[in-house]
C-alpha positions in Angstrom: -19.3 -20.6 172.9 -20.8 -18.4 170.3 -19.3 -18.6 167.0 -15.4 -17.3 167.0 -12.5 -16.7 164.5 -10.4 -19.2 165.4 -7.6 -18.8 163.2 -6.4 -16.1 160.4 -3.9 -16.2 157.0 -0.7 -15.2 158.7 2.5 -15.2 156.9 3.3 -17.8 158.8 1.3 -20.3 156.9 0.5 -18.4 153.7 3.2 -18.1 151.7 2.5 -14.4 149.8 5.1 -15.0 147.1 2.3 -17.3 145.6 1.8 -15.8 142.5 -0.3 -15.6 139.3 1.4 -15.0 136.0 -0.8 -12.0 136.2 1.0 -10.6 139.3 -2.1 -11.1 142.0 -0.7 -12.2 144.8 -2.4 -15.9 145.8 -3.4 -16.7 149.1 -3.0 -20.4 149.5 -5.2 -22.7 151.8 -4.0 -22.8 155.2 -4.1 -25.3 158.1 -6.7 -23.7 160.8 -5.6 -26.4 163.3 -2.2 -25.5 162.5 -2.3 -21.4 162.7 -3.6 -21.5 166.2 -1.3 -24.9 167.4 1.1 -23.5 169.9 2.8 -26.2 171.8 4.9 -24.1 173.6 3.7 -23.5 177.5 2.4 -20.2 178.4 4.2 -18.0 180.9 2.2 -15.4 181.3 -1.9 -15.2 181.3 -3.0 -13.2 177.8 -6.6 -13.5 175.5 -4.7 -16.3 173.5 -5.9 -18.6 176.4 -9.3 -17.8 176.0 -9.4 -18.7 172.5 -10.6 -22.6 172.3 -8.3 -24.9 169.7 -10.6 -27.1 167.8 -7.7 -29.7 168.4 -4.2 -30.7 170.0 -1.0 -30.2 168.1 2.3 -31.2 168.3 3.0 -35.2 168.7 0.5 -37.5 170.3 1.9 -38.1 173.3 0.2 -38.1 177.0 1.8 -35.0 178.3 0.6 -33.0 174.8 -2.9 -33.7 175.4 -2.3 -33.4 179.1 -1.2 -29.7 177.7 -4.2 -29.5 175.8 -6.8 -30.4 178.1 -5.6 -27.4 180.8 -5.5 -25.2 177.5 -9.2 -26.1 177.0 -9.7 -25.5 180.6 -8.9 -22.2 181.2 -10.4 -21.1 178.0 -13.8 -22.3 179.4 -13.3 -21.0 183.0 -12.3 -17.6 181.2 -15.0 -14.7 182.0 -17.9 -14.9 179.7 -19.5 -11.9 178.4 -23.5 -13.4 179.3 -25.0 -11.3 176.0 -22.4 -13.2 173.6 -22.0 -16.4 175.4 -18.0 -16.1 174.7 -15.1 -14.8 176.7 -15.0 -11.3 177.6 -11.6 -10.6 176.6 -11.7 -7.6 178.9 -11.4 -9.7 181.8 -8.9 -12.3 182.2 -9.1 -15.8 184.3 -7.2 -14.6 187.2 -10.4 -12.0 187.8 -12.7 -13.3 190.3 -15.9 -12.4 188.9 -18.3 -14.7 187.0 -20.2 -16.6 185.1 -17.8 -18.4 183.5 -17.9 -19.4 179.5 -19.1 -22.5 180.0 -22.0 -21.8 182.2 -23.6 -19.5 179.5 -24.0 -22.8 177.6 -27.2 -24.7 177.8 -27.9 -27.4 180.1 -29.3 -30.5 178.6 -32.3 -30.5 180.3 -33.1 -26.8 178.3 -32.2 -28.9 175.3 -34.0 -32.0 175.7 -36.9 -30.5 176.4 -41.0 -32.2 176.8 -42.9 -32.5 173.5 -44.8 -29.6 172.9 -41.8 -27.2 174.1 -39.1 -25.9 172.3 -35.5 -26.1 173.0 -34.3 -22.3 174.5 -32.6 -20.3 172.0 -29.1 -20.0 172.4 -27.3 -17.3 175.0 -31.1 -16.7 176.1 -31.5 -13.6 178.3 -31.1 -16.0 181.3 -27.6 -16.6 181.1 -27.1 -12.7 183.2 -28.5 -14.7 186.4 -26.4 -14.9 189.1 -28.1 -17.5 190.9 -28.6 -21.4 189.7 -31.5 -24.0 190.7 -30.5 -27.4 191.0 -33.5 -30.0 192.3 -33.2 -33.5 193.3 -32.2 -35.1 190.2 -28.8 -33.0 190.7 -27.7 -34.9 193.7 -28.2 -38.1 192.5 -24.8 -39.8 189.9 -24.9 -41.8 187.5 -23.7 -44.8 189.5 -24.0 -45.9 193.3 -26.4 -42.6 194.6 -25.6 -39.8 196.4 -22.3 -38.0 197.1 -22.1 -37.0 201.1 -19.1 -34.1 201.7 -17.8 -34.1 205.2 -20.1 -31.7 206.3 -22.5 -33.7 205.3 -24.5 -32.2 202.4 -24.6 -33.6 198.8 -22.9 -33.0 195.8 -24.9 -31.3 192.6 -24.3 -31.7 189.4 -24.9 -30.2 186.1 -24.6 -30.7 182.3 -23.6 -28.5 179.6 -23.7 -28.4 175.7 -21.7 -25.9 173.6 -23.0 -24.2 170.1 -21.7 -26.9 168.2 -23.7 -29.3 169.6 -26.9 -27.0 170.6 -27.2 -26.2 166.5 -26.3 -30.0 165.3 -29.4 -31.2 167.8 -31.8 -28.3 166.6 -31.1 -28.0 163.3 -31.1 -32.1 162.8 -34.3 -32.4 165.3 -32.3 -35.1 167.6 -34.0 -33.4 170.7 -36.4 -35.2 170.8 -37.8 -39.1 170.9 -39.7 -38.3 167.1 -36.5 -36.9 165.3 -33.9 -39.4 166.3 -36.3 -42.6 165.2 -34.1 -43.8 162.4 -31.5 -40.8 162.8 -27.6 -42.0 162.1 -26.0 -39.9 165.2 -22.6 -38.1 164.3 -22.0 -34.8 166.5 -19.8 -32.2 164.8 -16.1 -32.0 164.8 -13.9 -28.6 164.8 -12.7 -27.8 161.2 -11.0 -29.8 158.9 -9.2 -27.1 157.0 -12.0 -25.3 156.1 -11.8 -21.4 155.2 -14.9 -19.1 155.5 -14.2 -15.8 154.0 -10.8 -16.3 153.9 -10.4 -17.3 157.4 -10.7 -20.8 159.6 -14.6 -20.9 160.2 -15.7 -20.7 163.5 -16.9 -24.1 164.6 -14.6 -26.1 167.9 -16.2 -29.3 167.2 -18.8 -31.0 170.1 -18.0 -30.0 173.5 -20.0 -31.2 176.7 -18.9 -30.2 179.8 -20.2 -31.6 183.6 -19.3 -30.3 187.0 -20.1 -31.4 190.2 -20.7 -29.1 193.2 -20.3 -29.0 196.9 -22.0 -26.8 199.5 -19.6 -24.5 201.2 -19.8 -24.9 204.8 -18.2 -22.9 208.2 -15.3 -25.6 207.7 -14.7 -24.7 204.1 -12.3 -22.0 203.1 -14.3 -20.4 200.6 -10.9 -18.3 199.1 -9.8 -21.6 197.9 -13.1 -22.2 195.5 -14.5 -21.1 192.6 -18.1 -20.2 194.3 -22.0 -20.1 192.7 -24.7 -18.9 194.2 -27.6 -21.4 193.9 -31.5 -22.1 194.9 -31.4 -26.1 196.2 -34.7 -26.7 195.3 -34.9 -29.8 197.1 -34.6 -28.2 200.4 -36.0 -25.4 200.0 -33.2 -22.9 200.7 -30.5 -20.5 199.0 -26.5 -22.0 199.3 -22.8 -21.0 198.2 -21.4 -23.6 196.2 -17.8 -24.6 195.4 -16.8 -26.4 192.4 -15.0 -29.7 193.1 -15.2 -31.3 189.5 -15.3 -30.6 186.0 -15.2 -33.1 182.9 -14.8 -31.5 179.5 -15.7 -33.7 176.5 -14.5 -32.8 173.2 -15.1 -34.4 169.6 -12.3 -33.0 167.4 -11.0 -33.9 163.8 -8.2 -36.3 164.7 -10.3 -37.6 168.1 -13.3 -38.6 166.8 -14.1 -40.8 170.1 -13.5 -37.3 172.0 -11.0 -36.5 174.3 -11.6 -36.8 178.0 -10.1 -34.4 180.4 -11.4 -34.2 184.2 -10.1 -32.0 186.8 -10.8 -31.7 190.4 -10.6 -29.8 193.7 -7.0 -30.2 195.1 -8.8 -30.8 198.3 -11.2 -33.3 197.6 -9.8 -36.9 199.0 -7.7 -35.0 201.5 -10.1 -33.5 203.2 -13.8 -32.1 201.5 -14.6 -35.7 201.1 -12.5 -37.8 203.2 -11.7 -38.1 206.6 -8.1 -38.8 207.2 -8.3 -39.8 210.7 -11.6 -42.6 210.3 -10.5 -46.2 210.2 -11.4 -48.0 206.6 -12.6 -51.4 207.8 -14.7 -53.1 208.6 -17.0 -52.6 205.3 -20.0 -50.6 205.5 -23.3 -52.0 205.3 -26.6 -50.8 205.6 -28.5 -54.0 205.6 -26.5 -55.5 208.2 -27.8 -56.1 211.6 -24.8 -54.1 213.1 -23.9 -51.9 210.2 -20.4 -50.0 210.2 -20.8 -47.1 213.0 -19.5 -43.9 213.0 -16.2 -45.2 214.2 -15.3 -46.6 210.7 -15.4 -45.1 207.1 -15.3 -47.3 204.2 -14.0 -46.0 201.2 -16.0 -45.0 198.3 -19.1 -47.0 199.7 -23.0 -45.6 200.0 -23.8 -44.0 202.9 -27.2 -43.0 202.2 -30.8 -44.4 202.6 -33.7 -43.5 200.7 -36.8 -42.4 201.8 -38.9 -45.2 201.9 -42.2 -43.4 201.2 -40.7 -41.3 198.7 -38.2 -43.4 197.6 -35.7 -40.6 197.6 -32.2 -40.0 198.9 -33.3 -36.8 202.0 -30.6 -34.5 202.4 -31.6 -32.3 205.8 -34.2 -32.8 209.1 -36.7 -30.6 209.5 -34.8 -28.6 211.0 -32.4 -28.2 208.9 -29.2 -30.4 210.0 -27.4 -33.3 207.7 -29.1 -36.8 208.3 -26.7 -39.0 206.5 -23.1 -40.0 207.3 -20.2 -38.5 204.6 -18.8 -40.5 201.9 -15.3 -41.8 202.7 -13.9 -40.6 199.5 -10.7 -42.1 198.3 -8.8 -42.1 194.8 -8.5 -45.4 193.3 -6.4 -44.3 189.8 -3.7 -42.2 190.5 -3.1 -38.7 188.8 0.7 -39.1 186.7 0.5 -35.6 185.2 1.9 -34.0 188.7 4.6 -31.8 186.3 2.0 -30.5 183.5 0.3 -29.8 186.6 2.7 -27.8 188.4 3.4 -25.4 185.3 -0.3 -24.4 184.7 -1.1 -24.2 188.8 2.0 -21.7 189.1 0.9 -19.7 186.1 -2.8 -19.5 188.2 -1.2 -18.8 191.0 -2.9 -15.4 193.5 -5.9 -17.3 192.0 -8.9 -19.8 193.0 -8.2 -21.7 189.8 -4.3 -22.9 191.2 -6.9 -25.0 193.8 -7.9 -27.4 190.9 -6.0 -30.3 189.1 -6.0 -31.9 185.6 -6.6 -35.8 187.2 -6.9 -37.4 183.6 -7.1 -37.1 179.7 -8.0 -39.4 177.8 -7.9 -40.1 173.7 -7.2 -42.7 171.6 -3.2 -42.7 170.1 -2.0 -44.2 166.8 -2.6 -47.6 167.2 -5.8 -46.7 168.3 -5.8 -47.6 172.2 -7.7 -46.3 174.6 -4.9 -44.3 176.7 -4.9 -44.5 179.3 -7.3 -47.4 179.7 -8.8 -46.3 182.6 -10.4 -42.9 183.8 -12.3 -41.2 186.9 -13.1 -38.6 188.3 -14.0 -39.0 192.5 -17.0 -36.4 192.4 -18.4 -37.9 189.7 -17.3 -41.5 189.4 -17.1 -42.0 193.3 -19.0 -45.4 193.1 -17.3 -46.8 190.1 -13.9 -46.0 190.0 -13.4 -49.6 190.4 -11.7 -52.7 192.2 -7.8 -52.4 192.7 -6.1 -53.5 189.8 -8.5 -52.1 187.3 -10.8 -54.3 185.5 -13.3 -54.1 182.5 -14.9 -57.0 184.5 -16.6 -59.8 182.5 -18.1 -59.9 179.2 -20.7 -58.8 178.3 -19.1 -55.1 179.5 -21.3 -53.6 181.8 -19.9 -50.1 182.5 -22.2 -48.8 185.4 -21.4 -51.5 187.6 -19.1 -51.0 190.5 -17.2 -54.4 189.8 -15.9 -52.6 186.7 -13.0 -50.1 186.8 -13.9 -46.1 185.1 -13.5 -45.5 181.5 -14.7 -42.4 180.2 -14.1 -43.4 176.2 -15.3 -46.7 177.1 -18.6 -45.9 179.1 -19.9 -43.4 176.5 -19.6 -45.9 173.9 -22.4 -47.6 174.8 -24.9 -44.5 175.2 -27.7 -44.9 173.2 -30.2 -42.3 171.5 -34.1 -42.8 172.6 -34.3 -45.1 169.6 -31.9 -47.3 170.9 -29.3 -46.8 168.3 -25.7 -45.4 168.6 -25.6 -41.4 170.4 -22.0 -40.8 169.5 -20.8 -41.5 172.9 -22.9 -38.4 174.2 -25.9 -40.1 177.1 -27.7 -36.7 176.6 -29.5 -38.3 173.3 -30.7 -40.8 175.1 -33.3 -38.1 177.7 -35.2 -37.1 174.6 -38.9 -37.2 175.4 
């Protein structure tokens, strides 16, 4: 998001009978986390909501971050005004119209860009499109392969960096494999109770934000989605797609290991990705002289074949019709924020955005636990959501197994830059060419 007053002196926390002997009246510092902290729940939509926080408030507790994380969510599915890359506070989330704020941000791959290129400039021109390319390398997640809907097409996905971390990479010259050789990684938090002018300076701290996307087909209600037009580059041909997953990362003062919020399609294991009527046994596999047939659906389990000249997951025929089974898609953490849920789904409500859930946040609390210990998303942790009960698995950790249970915090910890040292729980570093 470009660069936005987040916070203002307000009598509220300056106290104006601050005085010199001299009779000027004193303006003393103020907490910017603080003057825009409202823990109260909203109950009506207004421009507040579009105003990111650079941080929770109130106690930490699950159900305040909970809170905080659909705060952050509608601020970034707020209307973006393309030649400012911030909300339009014209418009309001309930309006139907797009993009939204944080698809004027850059992807990583116009970030991380070849040697001899330069990263884009920020809020570039492009950001008026209307239409979005995604190519091979968007179908594919990070663990286990492709992501099969019931209609049979593939899930695309997309990563996103806000100003914060866009100017911190630039300025620093981390995008590439040259500048981070001996580079100590730290990505920016919001302010610490600092004043610019007078007033809390702009910065929210690093935010990253990746969604995962399905193609709308004749069995999809499209009213219930919020909808892109894209270019699927990788079969040649123009799509609608429906968003079905959305994590939003955020490094903040008091959350230096980021807080984790995902949210999902209320559809997705009930029916966009799971087939409620297929039988679950016996396990799927490929290899296997008599492989699972269409008469059984395994959860969470490959489907898929690559190519084996072009060693490449192939969505379509020739002719145009789905060659691979769907994923049996099945939620292996449960969501416990059902109430927090409830209040910001009726407040969306005559809109697409009352179709999407908060499924988890996660932070670190005063004793400094991971909470809660384990994390996924099913668009975009299908494959390793993990065994039932969770598990870290054995030591050494190896997080992109599928014998060890989701955890965002955890995961990220062990990205690395291209140099091989720490990248600040962000894996973006670690594509620099």
């Amino acid at each position: 998001m470009g660069a936005v007053t987040l916070c203002a002196s307000s009598p509220a926390f300056a106290d104006a009978s601050i005085q010199y002997a001299s009779g000027v009246t004193v303006t003393p510092r103020i907490s910017c986390q603080a003057a825009k902290c409202n823990p109260n729940f909203a109950t009506r939509i207004t421009s507040d909501l579009a105003q990111l926080s650079p941080d929770y408030c109130a106690m930490p507790v699950q159900a305040n971050l909970d809170f905080y994380a659909w705060r952050e969510f509608i601020a970034l599915n707020w209307p973006a005004n393309p030649s400012t890359c911030g909300a339009d506070l014209d418009k309001t989330i309930l309006d139907s119209s797009g993009p939204r704020v944080w698809q004027t941000w850059l992807l990583g791959s116009e970030v991380m860009v070849p040697n001899g290129s330069k990263p884009s400039a920020w809020c570039p021109d492009s950001r008026t499109k209307e239409t979005q390319t995604f190519d091979v390398r968007d179908t594919v997640l990070s663990v286990g392969g492709v992501l099969i809907d019931q209609n049979g097409r593939f899930s695309r996905h997309e990563t996103r960096l806000n100003e914060d971390v866009y100017n911190y990479l630039v300025t620093n010259n981390l995008w590439n494999k040259a500048g981070q050789r001996d580079a100590r990684i730290d990505l920016p938090t919001g302010p610490k109770d600092l004043l610019c002018d007078g007033q809390c300076c702009g910065s929210t701290g690093a935010i990253m934000v990746k969604a995962s996307w399905k193609v709308l087909g004749a069995n999809d209600d499209k009213s219930r989605f919020y909808t892109l037009q894209a270019q699927l580059l990788d079969v040649s041909q123009p799509a609608l797609l429906g968003l079905v997953g959305l994590h939003i990362a955020h490094k903040t003062p008091t959350q230096e290991k980021w807080i984790w919020a995902s949210f999902e399609h209320v559809d997705n294991v009930t029916k966009l990705f799971n087939n409620p009527r297929c039988p679950q046994t016996p396990a799927y596999n490929p290899n296997a002289p008599v492989p699972c047939t269409q008469t059984c659906c395994p959860p969470n389990s490959q489907t898929a074949a690559k190519d084996p000249k072009t060693h490449t997951y192939v969505e379509l025929s020739p002719a145009g019709e789905p060659l691979n089974r769907p994923t049996q898609v099945t939620r292996v953490l449960p969501i416990s924020n059902a109430l927090v849920n409830k209040q910001f789904q009726t407040l969306l409500k005559g809109s697409v955005w009352e179709n999407y859930e908060l499924v988890s946040t996660q932070w670190v609390d005063h004793q400094g636990n991971t909470t809660p210990e384990f994390a996924a998303n099913t668009t975009l942790e299908t494959f390793d959501q993990g065994p039932q009960p969770p598990t870290h698995g054995k030591l050494p950790y190896k997080p992109f197994s599928t014998q060890v249970s989701s955890s965002c915090m955890k995961c990220h910890a062990t990205a690395k830059n291209s140099a091989g040292g720490s990248a600040d729980f962000s894996f973006i570093l670690g594509t620099a060419r």
